[in-house]
C-alpha positions in Angstrom: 117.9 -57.6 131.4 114.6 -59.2 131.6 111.9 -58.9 129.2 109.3 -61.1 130.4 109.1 -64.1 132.6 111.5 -66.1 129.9 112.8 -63.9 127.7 116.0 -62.0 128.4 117.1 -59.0 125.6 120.8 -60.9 125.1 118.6 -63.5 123.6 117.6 -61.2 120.6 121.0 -59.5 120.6 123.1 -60.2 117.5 126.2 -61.7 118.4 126.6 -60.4 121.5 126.1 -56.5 120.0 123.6 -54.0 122.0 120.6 -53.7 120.3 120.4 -49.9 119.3 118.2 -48.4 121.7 115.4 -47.6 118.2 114.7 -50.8 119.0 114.3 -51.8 122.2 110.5 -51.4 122.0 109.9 -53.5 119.0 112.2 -56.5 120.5 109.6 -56.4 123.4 107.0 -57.2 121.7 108.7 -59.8 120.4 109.6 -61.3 123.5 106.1 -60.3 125.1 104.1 -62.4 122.0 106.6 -65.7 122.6 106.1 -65.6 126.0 101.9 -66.3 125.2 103.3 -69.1 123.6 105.6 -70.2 126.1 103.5 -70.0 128.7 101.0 -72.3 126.9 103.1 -75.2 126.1 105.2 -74.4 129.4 108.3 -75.4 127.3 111.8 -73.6 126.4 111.9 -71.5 123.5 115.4 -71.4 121.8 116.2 -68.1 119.9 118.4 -68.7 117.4 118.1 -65.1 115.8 116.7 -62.0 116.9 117.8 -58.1 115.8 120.8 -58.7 113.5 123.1 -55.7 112.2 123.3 -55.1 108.4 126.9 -57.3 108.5 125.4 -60.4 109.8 121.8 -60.5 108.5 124.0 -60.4 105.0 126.2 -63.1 106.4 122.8 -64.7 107.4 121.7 -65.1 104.0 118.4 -61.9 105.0 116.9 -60.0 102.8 118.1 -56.5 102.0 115.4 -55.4 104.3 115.0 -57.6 106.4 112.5 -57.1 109.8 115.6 -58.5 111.8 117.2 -55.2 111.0 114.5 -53.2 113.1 113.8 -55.6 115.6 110.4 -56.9 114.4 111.4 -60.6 113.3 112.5 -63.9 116.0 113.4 -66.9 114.7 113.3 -69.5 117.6 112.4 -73.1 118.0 110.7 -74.7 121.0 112.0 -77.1 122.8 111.2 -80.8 122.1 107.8 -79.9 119.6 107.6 -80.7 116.3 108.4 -77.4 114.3 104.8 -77.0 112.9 103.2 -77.4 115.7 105.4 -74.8 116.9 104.6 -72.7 114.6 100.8 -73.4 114.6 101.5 -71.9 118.3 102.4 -68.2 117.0 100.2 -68.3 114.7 97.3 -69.1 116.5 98.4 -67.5 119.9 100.1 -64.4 118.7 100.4 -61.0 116.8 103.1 -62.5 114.5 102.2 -62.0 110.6 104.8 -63.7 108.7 106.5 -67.0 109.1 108.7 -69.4 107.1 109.0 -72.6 108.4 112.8 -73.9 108.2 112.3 -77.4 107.6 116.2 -77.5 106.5 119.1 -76.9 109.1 119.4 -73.0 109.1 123.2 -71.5 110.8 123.0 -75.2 112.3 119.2 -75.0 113.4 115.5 -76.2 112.7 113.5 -72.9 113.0 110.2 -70.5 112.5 110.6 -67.4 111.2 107.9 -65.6 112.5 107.9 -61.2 111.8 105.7 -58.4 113.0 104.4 -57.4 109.6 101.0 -55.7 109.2 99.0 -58.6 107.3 99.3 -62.4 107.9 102.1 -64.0 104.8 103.0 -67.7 105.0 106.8 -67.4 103.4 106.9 -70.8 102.4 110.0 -73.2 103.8 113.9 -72.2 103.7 
């Protein structure tokens, strides 16, 4: 199912596991405020975690309350940009609030952590 021009909802599912229908509207906004970005540096963004269940954001390493566990965190990487600049992207460009820049290899990735909280928190780096 599409959820904007880019974005398709088995990109935010967690391992292949529907996304409890709760939720639905909070994983479109996600894909509606990446796709600002993504149509302003016109390149692919990789989702690398979107809504995770309470087993695997464990097995991710996410906090006990995590906003993966409603829906209301992303973290993706685009294509071919340097992660900062990435992430400069949402910030600037987007309603995202928190971000954590993974500057290490996360489940085998280089990502942003960027989360619909209600005020603006830089987490730091992973």
């Amino acid at each position: 199912m599409n959820l904007t021009t880019n974005f398709k909802i088995e990109e935010f599912q967690c391992r292949g596991e529907k996304i409890p229908d709760k939720y639905i509207d909070n994983i479109l906004r996600l894909a509606i405020e990446l796709q600002k970005v993504r149509d302003i540096i016109k390149k692919p963004i990789i989702i690398t975690s979107g809504y995770r269940c309470v087993k695997h954001n464990k097995l991710a390493g996410g906090a006990k309350n995590s906003y993966h566990l409603y829906g209301l965190a992303v973290d993706s990487h685009a294509k071919g940009m340097d992660l900062e600049e990435y992430m400069t992207y949402l910030i600037k460009f987007t309603k995202f609030n928190g971000f954590k820049l993974g500057s290490e290899l996360v489940q085998g990735k280089y990502l942003v952590h960027a989360d619909m909280r209600d005020t603006f928190n830089y987490l730091g780096r992973y």
